[in-house]
C-alpha positions in Angstrom: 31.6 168.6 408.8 29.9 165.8 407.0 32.4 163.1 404.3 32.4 164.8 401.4 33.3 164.4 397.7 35.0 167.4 396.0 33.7 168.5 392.5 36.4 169.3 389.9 35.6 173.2 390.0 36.5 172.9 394.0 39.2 170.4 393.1 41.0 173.1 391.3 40.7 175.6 393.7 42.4 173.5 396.3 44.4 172.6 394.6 45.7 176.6 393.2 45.4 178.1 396.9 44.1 180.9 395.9 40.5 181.8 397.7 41.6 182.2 401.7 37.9 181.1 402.6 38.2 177.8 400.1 41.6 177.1 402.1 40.0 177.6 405.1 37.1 175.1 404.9 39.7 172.4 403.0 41.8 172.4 406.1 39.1 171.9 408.6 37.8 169.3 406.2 41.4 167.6 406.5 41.9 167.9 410.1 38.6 166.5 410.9 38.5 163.6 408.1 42.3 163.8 406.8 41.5 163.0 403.0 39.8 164.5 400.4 37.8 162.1 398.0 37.2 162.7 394.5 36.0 161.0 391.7 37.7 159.1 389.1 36.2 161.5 387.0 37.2 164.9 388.7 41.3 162.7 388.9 40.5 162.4 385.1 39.3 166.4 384.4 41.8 167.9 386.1 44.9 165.5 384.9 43.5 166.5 381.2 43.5 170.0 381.7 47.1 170.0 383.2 48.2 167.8 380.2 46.8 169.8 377.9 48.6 173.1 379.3 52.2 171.5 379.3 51.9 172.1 383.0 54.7 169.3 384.3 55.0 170.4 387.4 51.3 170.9 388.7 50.8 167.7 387.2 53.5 166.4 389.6 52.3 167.8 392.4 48.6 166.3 391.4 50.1 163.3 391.4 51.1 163.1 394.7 47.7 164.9 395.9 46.2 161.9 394.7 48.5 159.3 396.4 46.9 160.7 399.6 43.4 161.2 398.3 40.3 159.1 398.0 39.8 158.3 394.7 36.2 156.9 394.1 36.7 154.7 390.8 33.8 154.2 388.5 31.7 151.1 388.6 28.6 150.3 387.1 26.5 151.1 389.8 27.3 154.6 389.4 26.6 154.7 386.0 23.3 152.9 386.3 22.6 155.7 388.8 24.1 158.4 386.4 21.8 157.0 383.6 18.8 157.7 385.8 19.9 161.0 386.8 20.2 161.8 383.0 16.9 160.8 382.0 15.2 162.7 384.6 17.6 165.6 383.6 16.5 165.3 380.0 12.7 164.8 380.6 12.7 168.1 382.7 15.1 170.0 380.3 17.7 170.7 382.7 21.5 170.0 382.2 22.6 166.7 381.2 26.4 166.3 381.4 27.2 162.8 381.5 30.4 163.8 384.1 28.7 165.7 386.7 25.9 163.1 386.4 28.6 160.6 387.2 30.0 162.5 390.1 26.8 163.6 391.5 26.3 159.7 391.6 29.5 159.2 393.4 28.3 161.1 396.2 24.7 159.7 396.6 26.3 156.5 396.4 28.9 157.1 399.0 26.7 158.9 401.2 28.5 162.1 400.7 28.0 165.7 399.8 29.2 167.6 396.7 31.8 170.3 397.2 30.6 172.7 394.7 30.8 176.0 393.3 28.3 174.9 390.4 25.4 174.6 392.2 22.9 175.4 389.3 24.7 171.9 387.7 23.3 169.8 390.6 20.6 171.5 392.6 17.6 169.3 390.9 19.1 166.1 391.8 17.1 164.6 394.8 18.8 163.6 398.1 22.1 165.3 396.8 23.7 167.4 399.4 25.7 170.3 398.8 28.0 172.3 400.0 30.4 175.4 398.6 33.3 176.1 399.9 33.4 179.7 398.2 30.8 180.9 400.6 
């Protein structure tokens, strides 16, 4: 298995345990790498969502999934890249949401492939490797 950046979508069904193929592929992710790495963005997405819920004790537990986690900040290099993505996006009509631009970034930028279950969101993007865990 290549390094690999989990998208929020796959984030959130590692983190729920519920698909036994998804659990599958995240554990021989771990063993052969022993970290996930997301993006500030995805840590951001997924903390909201919990918030917003009232939902104390997944956000504890998220917590300490990201003590152990790679947690790719945001720096303007990605967002010089994300900026380019988005024009591209915008001139070809395609989808142009400025936080998968930013972690589609993240993973061209750290040499990584996309953990996705949204492939539609990222398939355009040149030189960006995918990968779904559902399948």
């Amino acid at each position: 298995m290549e390094l690999a950046l989990l998208d929020t979508d796959m984030l959130s069904e590692v983190l729920k345990r519920k698909s036994r193929r998804v659990i599958r592929k995240a554990a021989a992710y771990l063993r052969e790498h022993e970290q996930f790495a997301i993006s500030s963005i995805s840590r951001y997405e997924a903390r909201r969502g919990l918030m917003e819920r009232g939902a104390d004790k997944q956000l504890t537990r998220f917590n300490v999934f990201c003590t152990h986690t790679l947690v790719l900040p945001i720096a303007d290099v990605l967002l010089d890249r994300a900026a380019d993505l988005w024009v591209v996006a915008r001139r070809k009509g395609l989808p142009a949401c400025d936080a998968d631009l930013i972690i589609a970034a993240a993973a061209l930028e750290h040499g990584r492939s996309l953990v996705t279950g949204n492939d539609t969101h990222f398939s355009w993007i040149p030189g960006l490797r995918l990968e779904n865990w559902r399948t």
